[in-house]
Structures are given as structure tokens and as C-alpha cells.
N, C-alpha and C positions, 0 to 999 in steps of 0.2 A: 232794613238798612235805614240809618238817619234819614232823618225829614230834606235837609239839604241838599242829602245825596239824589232827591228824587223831585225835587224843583229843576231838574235839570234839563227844567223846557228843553256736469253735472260732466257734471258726466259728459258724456259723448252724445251727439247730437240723435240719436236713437232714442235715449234713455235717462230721465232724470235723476238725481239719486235722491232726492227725497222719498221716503217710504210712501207708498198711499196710504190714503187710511178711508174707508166705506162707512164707519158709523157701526155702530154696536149693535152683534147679530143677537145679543140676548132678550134685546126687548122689542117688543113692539113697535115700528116707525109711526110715531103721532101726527096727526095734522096739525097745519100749523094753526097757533092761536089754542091749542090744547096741551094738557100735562102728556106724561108719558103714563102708561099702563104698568099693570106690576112689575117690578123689574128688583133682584137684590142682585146681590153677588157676596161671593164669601170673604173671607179676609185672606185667604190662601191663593184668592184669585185677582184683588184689590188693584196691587203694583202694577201685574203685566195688563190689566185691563184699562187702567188710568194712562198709561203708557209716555208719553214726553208731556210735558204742558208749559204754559206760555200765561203771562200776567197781561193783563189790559190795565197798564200800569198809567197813574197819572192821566184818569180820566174818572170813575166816579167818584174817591178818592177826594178826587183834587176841588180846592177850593178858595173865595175869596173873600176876606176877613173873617171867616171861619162862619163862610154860607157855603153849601157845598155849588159844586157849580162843574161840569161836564169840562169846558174847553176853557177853564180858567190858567189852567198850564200848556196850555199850546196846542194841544189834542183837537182833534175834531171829532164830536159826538158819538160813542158807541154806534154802530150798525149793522146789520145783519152783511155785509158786503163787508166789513172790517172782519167778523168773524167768520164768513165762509173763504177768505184769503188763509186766513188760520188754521183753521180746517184742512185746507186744499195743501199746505204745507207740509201737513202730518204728524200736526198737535191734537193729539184728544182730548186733552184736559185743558181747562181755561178758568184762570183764578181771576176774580173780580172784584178788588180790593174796593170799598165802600167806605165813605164819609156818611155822618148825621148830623153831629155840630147843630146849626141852628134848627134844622129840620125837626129833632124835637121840642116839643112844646115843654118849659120847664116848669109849666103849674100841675098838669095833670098826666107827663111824660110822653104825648100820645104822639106818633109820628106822620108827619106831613103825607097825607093820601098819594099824594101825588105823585111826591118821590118813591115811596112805596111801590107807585103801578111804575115808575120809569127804571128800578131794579127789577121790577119781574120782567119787563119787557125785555130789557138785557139778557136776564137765565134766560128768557126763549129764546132769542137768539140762536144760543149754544145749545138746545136743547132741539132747536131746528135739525140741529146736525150733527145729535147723538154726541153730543159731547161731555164729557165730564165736567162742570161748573161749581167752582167753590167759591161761596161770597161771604164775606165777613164783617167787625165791624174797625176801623182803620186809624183812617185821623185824629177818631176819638179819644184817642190812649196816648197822646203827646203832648208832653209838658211846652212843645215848643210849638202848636199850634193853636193860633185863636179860639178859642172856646174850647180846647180841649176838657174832658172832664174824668174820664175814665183811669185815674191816673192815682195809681198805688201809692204815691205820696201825699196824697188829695187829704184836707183835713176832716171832713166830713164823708166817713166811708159810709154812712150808716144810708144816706143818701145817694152817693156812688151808686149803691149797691142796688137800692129801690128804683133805679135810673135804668140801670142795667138790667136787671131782671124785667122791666117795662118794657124795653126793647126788644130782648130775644123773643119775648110775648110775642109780642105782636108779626116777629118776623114769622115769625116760627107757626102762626096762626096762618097768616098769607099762603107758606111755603107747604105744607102739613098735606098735602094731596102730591108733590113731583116726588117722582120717586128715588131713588139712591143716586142715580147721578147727579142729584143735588148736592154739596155738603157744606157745613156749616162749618165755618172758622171762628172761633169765641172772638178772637181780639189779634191784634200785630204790635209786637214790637212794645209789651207795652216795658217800661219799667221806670226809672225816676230820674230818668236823661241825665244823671252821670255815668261817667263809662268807667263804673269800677265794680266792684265785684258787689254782690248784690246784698243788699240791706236785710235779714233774715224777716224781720216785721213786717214789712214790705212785699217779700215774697210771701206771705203768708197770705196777704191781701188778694195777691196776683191769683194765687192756689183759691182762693174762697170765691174769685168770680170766674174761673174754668167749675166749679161743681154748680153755682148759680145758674152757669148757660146750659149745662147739661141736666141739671133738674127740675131746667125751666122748659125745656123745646118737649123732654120725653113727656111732659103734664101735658102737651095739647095734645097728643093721640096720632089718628092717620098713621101717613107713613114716618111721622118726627122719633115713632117708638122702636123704627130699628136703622132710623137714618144713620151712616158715618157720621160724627162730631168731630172736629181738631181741637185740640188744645196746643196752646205754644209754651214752654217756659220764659224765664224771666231773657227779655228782650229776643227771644228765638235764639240763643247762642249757645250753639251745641255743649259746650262744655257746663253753662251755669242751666242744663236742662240733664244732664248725663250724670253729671260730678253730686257730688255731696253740697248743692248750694242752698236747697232747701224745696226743690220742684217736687210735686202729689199728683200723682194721674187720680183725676177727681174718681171718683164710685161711681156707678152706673147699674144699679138694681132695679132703675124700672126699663131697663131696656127689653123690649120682646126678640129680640134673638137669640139662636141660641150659641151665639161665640160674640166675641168682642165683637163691640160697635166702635170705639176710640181709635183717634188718631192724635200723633203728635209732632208739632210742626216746629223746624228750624229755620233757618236763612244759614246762608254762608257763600259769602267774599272774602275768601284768605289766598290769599294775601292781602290785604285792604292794599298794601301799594301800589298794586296789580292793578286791581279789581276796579278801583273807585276812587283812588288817590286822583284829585285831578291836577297833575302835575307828568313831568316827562322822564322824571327820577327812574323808572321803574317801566317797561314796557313789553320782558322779555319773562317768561316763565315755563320751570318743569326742562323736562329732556329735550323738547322742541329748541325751546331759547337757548340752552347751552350748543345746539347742534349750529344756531344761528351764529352764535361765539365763533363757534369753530370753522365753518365752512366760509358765512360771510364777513367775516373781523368784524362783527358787532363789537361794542364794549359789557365786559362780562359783568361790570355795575350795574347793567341796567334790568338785570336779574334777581328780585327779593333776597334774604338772605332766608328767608323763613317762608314758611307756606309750602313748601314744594310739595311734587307730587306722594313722598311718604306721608305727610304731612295730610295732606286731604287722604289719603286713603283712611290712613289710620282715624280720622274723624266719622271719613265714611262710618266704620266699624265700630265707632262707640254706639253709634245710631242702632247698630245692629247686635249687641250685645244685649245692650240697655233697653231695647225694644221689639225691635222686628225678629229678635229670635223667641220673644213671648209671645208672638202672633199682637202685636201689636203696630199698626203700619206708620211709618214715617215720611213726610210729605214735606219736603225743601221749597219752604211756598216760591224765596227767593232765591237765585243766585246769577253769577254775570261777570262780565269785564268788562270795562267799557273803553271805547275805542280812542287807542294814543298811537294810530297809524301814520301820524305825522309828527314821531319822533323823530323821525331821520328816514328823508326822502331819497336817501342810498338802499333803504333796505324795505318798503312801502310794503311790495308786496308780504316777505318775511313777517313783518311783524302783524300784518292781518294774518298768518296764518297760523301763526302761534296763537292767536285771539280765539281762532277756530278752535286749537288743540287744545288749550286751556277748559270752554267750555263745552267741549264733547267731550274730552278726555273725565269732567264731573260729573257729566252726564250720565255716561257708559259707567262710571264705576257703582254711581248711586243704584242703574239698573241692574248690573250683577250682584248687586247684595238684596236687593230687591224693597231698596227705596224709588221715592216718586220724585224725580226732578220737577219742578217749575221754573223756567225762565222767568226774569224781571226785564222785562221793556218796557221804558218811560216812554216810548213815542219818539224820542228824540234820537236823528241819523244826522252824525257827524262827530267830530271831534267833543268827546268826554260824553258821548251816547251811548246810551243802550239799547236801541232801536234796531230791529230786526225787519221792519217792514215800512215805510212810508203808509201811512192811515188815509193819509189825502189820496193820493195817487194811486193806492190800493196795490202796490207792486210789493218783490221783496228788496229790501235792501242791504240784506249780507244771505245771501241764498248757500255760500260755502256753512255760515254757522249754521244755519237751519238743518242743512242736508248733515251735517256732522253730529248734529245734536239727535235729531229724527231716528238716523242710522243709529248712532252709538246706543240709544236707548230699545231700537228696534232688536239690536241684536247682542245686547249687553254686552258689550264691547269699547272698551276704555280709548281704543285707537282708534277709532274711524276716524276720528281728524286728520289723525299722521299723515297723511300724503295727500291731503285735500289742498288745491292747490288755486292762490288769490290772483287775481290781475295786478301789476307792476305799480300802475297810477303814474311811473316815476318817470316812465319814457315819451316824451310829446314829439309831434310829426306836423308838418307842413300841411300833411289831407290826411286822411283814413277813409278806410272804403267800407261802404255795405253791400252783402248779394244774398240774393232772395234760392232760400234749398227748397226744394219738395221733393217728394216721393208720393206715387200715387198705389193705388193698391193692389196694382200689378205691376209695382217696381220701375216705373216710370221715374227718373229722379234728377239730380244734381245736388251735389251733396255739400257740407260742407267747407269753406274757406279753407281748414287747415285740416283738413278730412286730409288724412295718411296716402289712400292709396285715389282720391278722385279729387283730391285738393287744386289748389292753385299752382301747389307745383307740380303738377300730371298734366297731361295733357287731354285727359277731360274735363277739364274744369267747364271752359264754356261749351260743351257738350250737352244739349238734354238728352237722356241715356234712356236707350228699350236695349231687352234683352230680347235674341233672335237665337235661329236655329245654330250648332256649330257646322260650321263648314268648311273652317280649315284644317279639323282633324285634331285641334290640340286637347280635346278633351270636355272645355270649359264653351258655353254657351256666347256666342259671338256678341259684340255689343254694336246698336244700331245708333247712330246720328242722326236724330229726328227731325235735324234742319233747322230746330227751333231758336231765338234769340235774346240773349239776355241785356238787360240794363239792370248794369250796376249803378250806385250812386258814389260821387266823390263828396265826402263831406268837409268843409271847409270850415266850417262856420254856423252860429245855431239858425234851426230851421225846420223846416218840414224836406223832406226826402220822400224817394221812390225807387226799389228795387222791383222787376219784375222777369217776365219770360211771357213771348208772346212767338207766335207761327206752327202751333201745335195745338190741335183739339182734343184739350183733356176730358169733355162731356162724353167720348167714345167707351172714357174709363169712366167707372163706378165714384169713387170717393179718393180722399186725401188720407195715408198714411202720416204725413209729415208735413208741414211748413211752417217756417221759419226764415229770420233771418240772421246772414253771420258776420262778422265782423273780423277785419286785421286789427283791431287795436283792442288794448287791457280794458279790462272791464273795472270801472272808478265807480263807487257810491253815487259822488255827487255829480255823472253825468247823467242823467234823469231822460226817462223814452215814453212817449205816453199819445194819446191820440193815434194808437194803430190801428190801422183801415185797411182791410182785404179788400183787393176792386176785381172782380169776376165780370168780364167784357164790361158792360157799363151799368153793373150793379155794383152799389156800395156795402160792404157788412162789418158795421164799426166792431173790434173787437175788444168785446168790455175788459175780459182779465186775464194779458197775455203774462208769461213769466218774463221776467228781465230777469238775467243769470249772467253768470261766468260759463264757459261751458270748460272743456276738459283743460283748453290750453290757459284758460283765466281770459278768454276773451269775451268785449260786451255778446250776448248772444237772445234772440227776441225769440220766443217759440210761442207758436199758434196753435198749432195740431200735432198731436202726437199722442197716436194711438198706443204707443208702448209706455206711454204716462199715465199711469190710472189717476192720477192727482189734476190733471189738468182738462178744465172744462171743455165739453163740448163746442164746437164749432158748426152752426148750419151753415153750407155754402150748395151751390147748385155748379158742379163744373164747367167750368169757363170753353167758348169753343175757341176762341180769337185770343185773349189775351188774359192775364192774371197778374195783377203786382199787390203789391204790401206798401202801403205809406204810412211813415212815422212822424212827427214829433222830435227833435234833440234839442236838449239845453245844456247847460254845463259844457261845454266842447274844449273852453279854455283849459278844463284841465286834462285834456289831450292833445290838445291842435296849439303848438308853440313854437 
């Protein structure tokens, strides 16, 4: 995507629908601080093993006056807590887009130690947690960044080329021991920043430093001689990489494998007006957004006239004519929508969910033809963002795209989105409430808020529930009244809160199935939950990374424990005899409480 575009500083209370994901049973689990052990994989098995992936977009990348710099665009420093949030979502693959700019030295092209060891530390990271990592090289390829150099229009290729080839050197030196789940990106986006069809001379250039990077990584040996390579064509744009524009899948004859090693990499936001337009023109896309026409009198303008879903299908499928039917794999380093949920505060929830459908709906197709989706996240949550997670806060911030994206890919399937359902944001109240569920592991519980059949409109809501012998004959196991008593909290206003349940000794029971808290009001972005604290009689057990989610009905929803989550970290607690609550943290409340 343009450089501009990227300055742009669950289900049911059981079950989240994000997929788990364990980490890759093929290889070896390394300690940390070490490479990974022998590890390939074939290209017939590439796709389904790389599985959904996500950009750590506008952080090493990013930079200022064209010095590279970590948190020059808003971002806070790569971490291993940034990427086991990632992880724990049900991303295997994580693309690490990479600036060098001043970092090299332009007497002798040699590149800065330093930054050097603070990209390896990065691929550990992801390499902590079995993940697929692809790093490349970024900023360097744009006519519209300071010190750009890498740039097909450049008037001195002869030099470009000796620059470049310096470069992969030396990376590819570093790198030349991690195994396949390493992969190497040549370049992004590069081409001669007009947006018109592509200059034949030009791409010839582009073509001449995709065989340099790959003639260069296979000369240092190790494992670089059957690494996966990407090449991208001219600016990653499906059609001037598919079409007759002039793209060359470089030669690869010192590869020691024995089937392809090459990959080839696009982007795609089509509809730009959709996608990345940052205006309110356009907010509604595909069969979702007509449905939004139809049921909520949206306005049918505000639907592209182009891009729809034939439209991306059919691109899908040049990808897979043109490539992945020759065993050639194809990797969508980027794609995305970004968020214009505050087009029209009639329909708030709708149009987040069409944002869902749009990019699961890519997702799921890319994976039944059996390309590699990558999401692009700039970091950035809120209006004209593409941010999936808050980095600071370590939470998720649109948990419906996640789980649609995750899904769709999990089970190639183009609709998971469809009836993924967002919080309103549109509806403000005087108070909203929070009450703390658990279930313990002989079904000791309170379930909840809008729980169907033990919800608030039952009449066991303020009940804590054992199950007893029947004895009235009906069949069904009698339900006991444990006597116990809840404090709910009334939230008015930002603050710290306390939901709990106290007059029952849960230490008689073993462990916690479930805890959480739930909520009557929609679940909004920008109200933020953070600082949660389990308090077990008068132990405190700060809880580092709970989820913040929607849950079925689209409400805020905090989950702790939940054994039926394989995604969601452990919790050590010691069962409380006296009393048990959960305090949280709320900010943002104005855009509920009005």
C-alpha cells in the first residue's frame, strides 16, 4: 500500500471462536535464545501450515528523516508480549516489514550491528512461538521516503544493484542457520511511484534485483540453500504481476531442494474506496452491504461500484492460474479495510460488521484456493485504522475481525464473517452494569448476563448454582442455592469497579472452569478495560492478558479462565474460601454512558 496509507499513526461465554493455534508439531520446540532444529516443509504443504498471518505493520519499517526508528509512527517497540497476544489470537505467520535507510553505511554498504541484532531479536520472538516470520527489505524501495534508494527509477542502477546485493549478504549471513520458518521478502511495493501501468525498462530493473536477492541468500549456504524466497512484482499489484506487464520469476538453480523454493507476493485493497480511501464516500461492501441497503435503509451509494465480491474472487484466481497451480505459492503480504464505523451512527454496529465480512470473506477465499492471507496492521485503533490489537494495552481491539479472519482461514471458508455479530456503540444509558460468571469444575456456576436460559431474565441469575440429586421425579438433576451473594457493580463513570460472589467455599472445589465478567452494554473499541485483578479472600493475582471481546450478543465481555479456550493463557489462582471478585479499570465510558 502507498507510504501515506501507512503513516496512519465469541461466541458464547463457554467458547471463543478464535481457533487455537499450539505452535508447529513438525519441528522441534527450541529454547529460547536459540535457532530452530531441522525443520522444511514441502510446497504442497506451505499454505495450510503458514495458515492466517498478521503484519507488525509501522514499527520496524517506520522511520524518521529516513533513520529507521521503532516508535517513530506511534507504535510501541516490538515485544515478545506484542507477539504472543498474536499468537494467542490464532496468527501463525507474522510478516515484519523492515527499513535500512541510514542503517547502511554508503562507503562500504555494511549494515549497522546493531539493528542487525534488534531484527534477529524480533524473528525470535516469533520463532518463540513456532511461528512463521517473514522479513524483508521496505522503505528502502520508495521514491517518497527519505533516503529511499532501492528505487527502479534510480539513475544509477549499477550501484543500486551493488547496495542491494550488500544487503541480502549480509542478511542472509546472519539468518543462514533458522530454519524454513524463516522467509525472506526481496522488497515491497517497489516501483516508480506513478500509479500507472508499468514502465517495461523499469520492470526489467525490478526483475534484475528479485534474481540478485535470490542468487545472493542461495551463495551463503546453511539452511539459505532451500529457504522459501518471495519475490513481489511491480508494486505487488495482482494484475501488473499476473498480466503481460513484464514480471520474470527470477531462476533458482542453486537451490538444494528438490521442488520449488519461490514464492510470490501481492497486496490487495480493492476496492481502494473501501479499503483505504480515507473519506465516508464508501463504507459498505459485497453482499453483506447490499443486505445493510436492504434491511437497514442504508444508502446504496455508499457501496463501491467496482471491487465487489466477483471481482476479488476472480483475482483470487489469477493468483492461482498464474501460480499456485504450478506449485508455486502466493503470499498476500498485505490486505485490510480500515475502519469508517462512524459513518453513520444509525447503523455503527452494521457497518463494523460488514468490515468483518469484507476481510474474512478475503481471507477464507484466499484459503480455499490455497493462497496465504496476511493482514496489514498499522497499530493504529480508531477511525481510518487498521489496527487489530492495541500494542500498548496488549488487548484485542476488533476480536469479531480476528475471529472471522482466524476462522475463515482455518476452515477455508469465505463466510465465517456472515453472521459475526459487532456491539451497537450507538445506544448510550444513564449506568450499565457489570457481574462477575464462574463455573468451577464440578459445575458450580453463574452464568452469564444474557446467558438464555440462567441470564438475568431467569430467575437464577443471582443464584450461585450446584447441581443435586433429582427428587422431584422430573427427570433432570435438581438445582441447589448455595446461599452465596453477588455484588454487581453500577458503572457510571470512568473508574476502577468490582464484581464479585462471596458466602460459598470454592477451595472445597478443585479449580475454575470459567471466570469472567459480563456486561448489559455493546461492546465499543474505544472503551478500553485494563488493570484486572482476581482478589481470592485476600490474595491479589494481577491478570496480565485477559481477552476483551464482544461476546455472542456484541456485548463488552472480560474473560479470565476458560478451560474450553485453548488460546487463552493460563491463570494460577488457589480457590478462595470466603470470597472472590475481579476488579477492573474503565475508561472511555462516554461512549456508552449519555
Amino acid at each position: 500500500m502507498g507510504i501515506t496509507k501507512k503513516l496512519l499513526s465469541l461466541a458464547c461465554a463457554v467458547v471463543m471462536t478464535a481457533s487455537a493455534f499450539t505452535g508447529c508439531s513438525k519441528s522441534d520446540k527450541k529454547e529460547e535464545g536459540t535457532t530452530k532444529k531441522d525443520f522444511t516443509i514441502s510446497v504442497s504443504d506451505i499454505a495450510e501450515d503458514m495458515g492466517a498471518g498478521w503484519n507488525l505493520g509501522n514499527t520496524l519499517e517506520a522511520n524518521a528523516g529516513g533513520i529507521p526508528n521503532e516508535t517513530a509512527w506511534g507504535n510501541p517497540e516490538a515485544s515478545q508480549e506484542i507477539i504472543d497476544m498474536v499468537a494467542d489470537a490464532g496468527f501463525k505467520t507474522i510478516r515484519v516489514p523492515v527499513s535500512y535507510l541510514s542503517k547502511i553505511n554508503n562507503a562500504d554498504f555494511a549494515l549497522d550491528t546493531e539493528w542487525l541484532d534488534r531484527i534477529e531479536e524480533v524473528v525470535q520472538y516469533c520463532y518463540n512461538r513456532d511461528l512463521y516470520v517473514i522479513i524483508n527489505v521496505h522503505g528502502d524501495g520508495y521514491n517518497s521516503v527519505q533516503g529511499g534508494w532501492l528505487l527502479v527509477n534510480g539513475e544509477d542502477q549499477e550501484t543500486i544493484r551493488k547496495k542491494y546485493e550488500a544487503l541480502w549478504k549480509q542478511l542472509a549471513e546472519r539468518f543462514k542457520d533458522y530454519d524454513e520458518h524463516l522467509i525472506f521478502e526481496s522488497m515491497n511495493e517497489v516501483f516508480d511511484g506513478n500509479h500507472t501501468d508499468p514502465d517495461r525498462a523499469m520492470y526489467g530493473n525490478l526483475n534484475d534485483y528479485n534474481q540478485i536477492f535470490v542468487d545472493t541468500v542461495r551463495a551463503t549456504g546453511g539452511k539459505n540453500t532451500h529457504r522459501y524466497l518471495l519475490v513481489p512484482g511491480w508494486n505487488t499489484n495482482i494484475n501488473y504481476t499476473c498480466e503481460d506487464y513484464g514480471f520474470e520469476l527470477p531462476t533458482d538453480a542453486n537451490c538444494s531442494a528438490e521442488e520449488n523454493r519461490l514464492m510470490v507476493s501481492v497486496h490487495y485493497y480493492d476496492p481502494w474506496d473501501y479499503c483505504g480511501q480515507e473519506d465516508m464516500r464508501c463504507y459498505l461492501w459485497g453482499d453483506k452491504g447490499q443486505q445493510i441497503v436492504e434491511v437497514n435503509g442504508a444508502n446504496k451509494r455508499k457501496i463501491p461500484d467496482w471491487g465487489g465480491q466477483d471481482f476479488m474472487e476472480g483475482q483470487v484466481q489469477k493468483l492461482v492460474d498464474c501460480f499456485v497451480s504450478k506449485d508455486i505459492p502466493v503470499i498476500v503480504g498485505e490486505y485490510g479495510a480500515i475502519d469508517k464505523s462512524t459513518g453513520d451512527s444509525n447503523i455503527f454496529a452494521q457497518i463494523n460488521e460488514n468490515r468483518v465480512y469484507y476481510n474474512s470473506y478475503f481471507a477464507g477465499t484466499c484459503a480455499k484456493n490455497g493462497v496465504i492471507p496476511v493482514y496489514w496492521d498499522n497499530g493504529y485503533n480508531g477511525v481510518y485504522g487498521f489496527g487489530l490489537f492495541d500494542r500498548k494495552g496488549l488487548t484485542q481491539t476488533q476480536p469479531e475481525i480476528i475471529t472471522g479472519i482466524v476462522n475463515a482461514v482455518k476452515n477455508k471458508n469465505p463466510l465465517e464473517g456472515a453472521d459475526i455479530a459487532v456491539g451497537s456503540g450507538g445506544e448510550k444509558q444513564s449506568e450499565v452494569h457489570a457481574y462477575i460468571g464462574v463455573q468451577s469444575n464440578v459445575y458450580t456456576f453463574r452464568n452469564a448476563w444474557n446467558d438464555a436460559t440462567y441470564g438475568a431474565s431467569s430467575e437464577y441469575f443471582n443464584t450461585l448454582i450446584k447441581w443435586g440429586e433429582d427428587q422431584d421425579g422430573d427427570g433432570k438433576d435438581d438445582i441447589i442455592d448455595t446461599g452465596a451473594v453477588f455484588e454487581d457493580a453500577t458503572i457510571t463513570q470512568n473508574g476502577v469497579y468490582t464484581v464479585g460472589v462471596s458466602g460459598y467455599d470454592f477451595s472445597q472445589e478443585e479449580s475454575m472452569n470459567m471466570l469472567f465478567v459480563s456486561t448489559d452494554f455493546a461492546y465499543a473499541p474505544n472503551v478500553a478495560i485494563q488493570d484486572v485483578t482476581i482478589h481470592c479472600d485476600d490474595k491479589e493475582i494481577p491478570v496480565e492478558n485477559p481477552v476483551i471481546m464482544a461476546d455472542a450478543s456484541g456485548n463488552m465481555y472480560i474473560e479470565i479462565i476458560n478451560i474450553y479456550n485453548k488460546d487463552l493463557a493460563p491463570v494460577e489462582m488457589v480457590m478462595p474460601k470466603e470470597s472472590l471478585s475481579i476488579s477492573f479499570e474503565i475508561s472511555g465510558t462516554n461512549n456508552v454512558l449519555g
